[in-house]
C-alpha positions in Angstrom: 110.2 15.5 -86.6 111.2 17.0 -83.3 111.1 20.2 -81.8 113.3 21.7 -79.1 112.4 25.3 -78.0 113.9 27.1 -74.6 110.9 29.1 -72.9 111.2 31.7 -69.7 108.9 30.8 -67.2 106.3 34.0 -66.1 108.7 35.5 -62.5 106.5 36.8 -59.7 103.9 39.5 -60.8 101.0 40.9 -58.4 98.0 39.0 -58.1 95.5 41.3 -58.3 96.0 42.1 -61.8 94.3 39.2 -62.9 90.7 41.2 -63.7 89.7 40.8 -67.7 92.9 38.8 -68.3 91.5 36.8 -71.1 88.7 39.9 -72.8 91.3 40.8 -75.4 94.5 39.5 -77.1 96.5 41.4 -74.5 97.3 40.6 -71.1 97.3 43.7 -68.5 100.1 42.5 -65.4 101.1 45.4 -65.1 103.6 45.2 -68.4 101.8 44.4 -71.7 102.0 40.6 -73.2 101.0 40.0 -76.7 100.0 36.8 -77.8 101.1 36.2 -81.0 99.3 33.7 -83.7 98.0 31.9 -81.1 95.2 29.7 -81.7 92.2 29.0 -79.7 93.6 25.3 -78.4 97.1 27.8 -77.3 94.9 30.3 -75.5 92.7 27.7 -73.9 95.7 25.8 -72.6 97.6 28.8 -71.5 94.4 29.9 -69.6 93.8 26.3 -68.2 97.3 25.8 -67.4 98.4 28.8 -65.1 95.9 31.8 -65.8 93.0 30.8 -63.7 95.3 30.0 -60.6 96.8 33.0 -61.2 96.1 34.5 -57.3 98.4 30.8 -56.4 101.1 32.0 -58.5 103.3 34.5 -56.4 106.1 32.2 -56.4 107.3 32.1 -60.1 105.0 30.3 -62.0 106.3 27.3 -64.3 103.7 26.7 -67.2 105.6 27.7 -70.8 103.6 30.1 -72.9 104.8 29.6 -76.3 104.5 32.6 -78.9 104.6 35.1 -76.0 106.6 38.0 -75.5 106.8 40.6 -72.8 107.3 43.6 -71.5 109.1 43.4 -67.7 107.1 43.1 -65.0 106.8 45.9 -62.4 108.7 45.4 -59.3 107.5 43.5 -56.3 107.4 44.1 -52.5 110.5 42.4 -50.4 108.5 39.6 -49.7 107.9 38.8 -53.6 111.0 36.7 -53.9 113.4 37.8 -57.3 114.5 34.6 -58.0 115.9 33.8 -61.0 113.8 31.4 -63.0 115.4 29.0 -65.3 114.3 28.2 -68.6 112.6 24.5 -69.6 113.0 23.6 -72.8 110.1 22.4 -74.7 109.9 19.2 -76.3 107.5 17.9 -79.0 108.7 14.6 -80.6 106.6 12.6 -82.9 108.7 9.4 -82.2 110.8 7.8 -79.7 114.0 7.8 -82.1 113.2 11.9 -81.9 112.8 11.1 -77.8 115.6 9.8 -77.6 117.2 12.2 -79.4 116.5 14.9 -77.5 117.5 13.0 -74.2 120.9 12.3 -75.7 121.4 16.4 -76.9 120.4 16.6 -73.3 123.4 14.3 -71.6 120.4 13.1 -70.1 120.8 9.4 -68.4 119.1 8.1 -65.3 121.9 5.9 -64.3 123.3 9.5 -63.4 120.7 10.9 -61.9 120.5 7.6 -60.0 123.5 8.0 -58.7 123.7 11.3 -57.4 126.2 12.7 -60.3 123.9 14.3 -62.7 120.3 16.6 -62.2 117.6 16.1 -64.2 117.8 18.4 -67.2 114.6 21.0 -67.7 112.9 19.2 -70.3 109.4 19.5 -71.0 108.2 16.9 -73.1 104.6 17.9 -74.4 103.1 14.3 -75.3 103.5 10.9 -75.5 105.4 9.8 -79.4 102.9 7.4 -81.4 105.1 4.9 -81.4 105.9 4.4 -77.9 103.4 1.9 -77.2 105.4 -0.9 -80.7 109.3 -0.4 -79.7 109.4 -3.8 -79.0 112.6 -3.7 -76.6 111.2 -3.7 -72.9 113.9 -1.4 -71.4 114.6 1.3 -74.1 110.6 1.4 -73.6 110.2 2.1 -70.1 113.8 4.5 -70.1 111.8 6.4 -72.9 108.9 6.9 -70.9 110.6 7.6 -67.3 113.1 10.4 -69.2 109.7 11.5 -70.5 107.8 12.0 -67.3 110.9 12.5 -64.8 111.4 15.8 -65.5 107.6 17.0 -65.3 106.8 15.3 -62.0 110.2 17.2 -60.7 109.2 20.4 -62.1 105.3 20.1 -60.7 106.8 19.5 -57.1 109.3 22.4 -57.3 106.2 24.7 -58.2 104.4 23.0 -55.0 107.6 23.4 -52.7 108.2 27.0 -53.7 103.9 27.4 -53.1 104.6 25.9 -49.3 107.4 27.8 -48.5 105.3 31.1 -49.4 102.8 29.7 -47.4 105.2 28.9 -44.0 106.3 32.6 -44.8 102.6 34.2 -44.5 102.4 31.9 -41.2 105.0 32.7 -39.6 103.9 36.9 -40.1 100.5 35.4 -38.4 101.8 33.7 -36.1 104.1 37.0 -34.6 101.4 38.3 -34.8 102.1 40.6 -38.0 99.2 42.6 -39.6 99.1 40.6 -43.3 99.2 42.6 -46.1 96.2 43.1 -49.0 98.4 40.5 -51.2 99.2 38.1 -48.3 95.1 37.9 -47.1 94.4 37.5 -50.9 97.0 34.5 -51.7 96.4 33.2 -48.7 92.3 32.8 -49.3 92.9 31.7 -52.8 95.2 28.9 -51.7 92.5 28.0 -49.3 89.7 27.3 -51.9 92.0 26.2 -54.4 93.1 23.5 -52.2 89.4 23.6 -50.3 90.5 24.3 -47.1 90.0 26.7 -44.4 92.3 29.5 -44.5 92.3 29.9 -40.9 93.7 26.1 -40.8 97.5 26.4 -40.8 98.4 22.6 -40.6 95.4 21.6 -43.2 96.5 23.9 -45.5 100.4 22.7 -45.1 99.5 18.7 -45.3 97.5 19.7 -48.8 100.0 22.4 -50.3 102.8 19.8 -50.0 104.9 17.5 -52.7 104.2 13.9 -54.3 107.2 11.6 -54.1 108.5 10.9 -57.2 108.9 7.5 -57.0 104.5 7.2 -56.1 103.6 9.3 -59.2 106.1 7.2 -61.5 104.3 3.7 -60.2 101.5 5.3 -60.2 101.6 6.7 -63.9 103.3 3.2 -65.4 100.4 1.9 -63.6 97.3 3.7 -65.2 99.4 4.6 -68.7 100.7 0.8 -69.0 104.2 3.1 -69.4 102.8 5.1 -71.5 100.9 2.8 -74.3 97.6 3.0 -73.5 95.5 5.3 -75.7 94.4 7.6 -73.2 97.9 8.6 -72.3 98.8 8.4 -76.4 95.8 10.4 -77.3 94.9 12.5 -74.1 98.1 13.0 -72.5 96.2 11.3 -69.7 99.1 9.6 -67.0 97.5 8.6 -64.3 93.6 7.4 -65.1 91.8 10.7 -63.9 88.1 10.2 -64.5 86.2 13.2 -66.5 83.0 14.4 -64.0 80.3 13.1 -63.6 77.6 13.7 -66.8 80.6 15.5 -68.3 81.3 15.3 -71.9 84.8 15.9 -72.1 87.7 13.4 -72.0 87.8 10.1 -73.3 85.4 7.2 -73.7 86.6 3.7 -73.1 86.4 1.5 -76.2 84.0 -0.8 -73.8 80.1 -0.7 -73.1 80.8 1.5 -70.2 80.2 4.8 -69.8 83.6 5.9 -68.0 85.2 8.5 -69.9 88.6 9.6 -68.9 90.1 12.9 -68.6 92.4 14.2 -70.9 94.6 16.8 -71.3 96.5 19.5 -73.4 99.4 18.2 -72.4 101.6 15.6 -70.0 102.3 18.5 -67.9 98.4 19.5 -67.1 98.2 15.6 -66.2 100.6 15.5 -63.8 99.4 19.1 -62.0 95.9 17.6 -62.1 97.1 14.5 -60.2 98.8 16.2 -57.7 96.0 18.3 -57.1 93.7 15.1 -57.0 95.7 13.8 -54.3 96.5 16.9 -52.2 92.5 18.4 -52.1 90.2 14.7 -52.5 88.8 13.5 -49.3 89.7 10.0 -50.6 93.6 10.6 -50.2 93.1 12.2 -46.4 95.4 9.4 -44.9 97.8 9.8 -47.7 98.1 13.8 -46.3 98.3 13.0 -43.1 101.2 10.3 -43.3 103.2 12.3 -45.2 102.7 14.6 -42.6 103.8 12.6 -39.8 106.8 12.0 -42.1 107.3 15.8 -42.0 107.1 15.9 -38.6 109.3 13.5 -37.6 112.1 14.9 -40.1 111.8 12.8 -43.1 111.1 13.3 -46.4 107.6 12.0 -47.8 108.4 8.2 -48.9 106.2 6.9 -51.9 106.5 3.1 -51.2 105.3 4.2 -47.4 102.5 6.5 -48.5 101.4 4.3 -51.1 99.8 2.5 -48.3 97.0 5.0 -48.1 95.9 4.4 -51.7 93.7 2.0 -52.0 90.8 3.8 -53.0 92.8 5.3 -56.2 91.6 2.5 -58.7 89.4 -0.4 -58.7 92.6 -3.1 -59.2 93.6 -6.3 -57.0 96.2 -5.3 -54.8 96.9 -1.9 -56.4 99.0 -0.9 -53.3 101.1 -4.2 -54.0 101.8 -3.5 -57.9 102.9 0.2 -56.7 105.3 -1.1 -54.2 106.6 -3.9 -56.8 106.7 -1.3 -59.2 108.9 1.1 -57.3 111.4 -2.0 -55.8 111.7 -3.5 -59.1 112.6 -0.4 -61.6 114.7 1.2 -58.6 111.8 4.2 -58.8 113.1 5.1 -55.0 116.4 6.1 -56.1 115.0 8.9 -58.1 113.5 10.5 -54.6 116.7 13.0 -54.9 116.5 14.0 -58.2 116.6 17.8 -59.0 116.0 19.6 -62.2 119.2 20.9 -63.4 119.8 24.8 -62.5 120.1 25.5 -66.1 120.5 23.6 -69.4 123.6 22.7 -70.9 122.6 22.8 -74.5 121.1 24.8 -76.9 117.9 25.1 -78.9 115.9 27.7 -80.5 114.9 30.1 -77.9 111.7 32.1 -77.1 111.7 34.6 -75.1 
């Protein structure tokens, strides 16, 4: 069974309303929103999702709620952009026929997308179908699983682009000398822990709030999800082999003796997030940053079969910077660099608004 649901995305809201957010079933932003029959897993991923980063989020913030209405949001100061904020729609199949389905109701195809005639429709598939990991044909297989995780990588990179050009905006006020405002100093200290940098570093904080090329997290996730089979990305909507803590509890064990457990997730989506994060912030991926950054510089966009150079530390595997670079040559991952999520969707579904 599938299902197909079109969701609003939360538009820009002050930051500073984020006090007792989670003490009662209502959420104070200024309007009122109600959560409706949501369970403790729904509450827990809506919190783990966008609520505790909430101070990030004055670009619009992309994380679905489901069962959520709302009241409008009060207005915001010129600099709080009033973009209009498309719709994703929300996909839970429990096989790939359904998958499939829902790509082909979407006019989705990446020969399109490929080619520069199509965008990537908003499609946010929530987890990995059972039965990925026994279609037996090679191709449909990995089309399945790119469609699946295309979309999501585009949509975690447009949150990041829309996050740095906030952040080039608050710079360039510092740097003309402009007094900041309360709601500037505020994002602009959050983004600095969240992404564990000084806030008084301009160019540290730009190399880490900054995009992953597409075609470096879809090697990177065939890589670690073996396209999608393995159990942890089956079971724990885990892409790209994140580790749980140290002593932690949480996440997966591996069938072996060892004691490596990996993280999981509520959904594909908090995966790809918490990759890009793990990149952008760990002092392991500092080369990665900086590469891309010279890209920047020099007025190119970040290239993943270039920057996957710099990770050699990601996993213990032989030649792991060769099977990412063979990866993205031989399934053409670097003509997906392009790709845009559509502006809006061109068919219908049950919506929630």
């Amino acid at each position: 069974m599938i299902q197909v649901e079109s969701i609003k995305r939360f538009g820009p809201r002050k930051r500073l309303a984020a006090a007792g957010l989670l003490l009662s079933g209502a959420f104070a932003l200024g309007g009122i929103l109600h959560l409706g029959g949501q369970d403790g897993a729904s509450l827990a991923r809506a919190d783990r999702v966008a609520l505790d980063r909430m101070l990030l989020e004055r670009a619009p913030l992309s994380a679905p709620f489901i069962d959520v209405s709302r009241q409008a949001l009060p207005a915001q100061t010129h600099k709080q952009r009033q973009a209009t904020v498309p719709e994703m729609d929300v996909v839970a199949a429990s096989s790939v026929a359904d998958l499939n389905d829902a790509f082909e109701r979407a006019s989705f195809e990446l020969s399109e997308v490929r080619g520069g005639t199509a965008a990537v429709p908003r499609l946010y598939v929530t987890g990995l179908p059972e039965d990925l990991h026994v279609v037996q044909e090679i191709d449909g297989r990995k089309r399945a699983f790119l469609r699946a995780v295309l979309p999501l990588v585009l949509l975690a990179n447009e949150e990041l682009r829309e996050r740095r050009q906030l952040l080039k905006e608050i710079l360039a006020l510092r740097r003309h000398g402009e007094r900041l405002s309360v709601d500037d100093r505020a994002w602009l200290d959050a983004a600095a822990e969240h992404y564990k940098a000084d806030p008084g570093d301009s160019e540290e904080l730009l190399r880490r709030i900054d995009e992953v090329p597409v075609s470096l997290a879809l090697a990177q996730a065939i890589v670690e999800s073996g396209w999608g089979t393995s159990r942890f990305a089956r079971e724990g909507n885990a892409l790209f082999g994140q580790r749980a803590g140290a002593g932690s509890a949480s996440g997966m064990a591996a069938r072996d003796a060892s004691e490596v457990r990996v993280a999981s997730f509520a959904d594909l989506m908090d995966s790809v997030r918490s990759y890009m994060h793990n990149l952008n912030t760990h002092r392991a991926y500092q080369e990665l940053r900086s590469l891309r950054a010279e890209q920047r510089d020099r007025g190119i966009a970040p290239q993943g079969y270039h920057l996957a150079g710099a990770l050699s530390r990601y996993a213990e595997v032989d030649d792991y910077i060769g099977k990412l670079r063979g990866l993205i040559k031989g399934n053409q991952l670097a003509e997906l660099e392009n790709a845009r999520l559509a502006s809006n969707q061109r068919h219908g579904g049950t919506r929630l608004r």
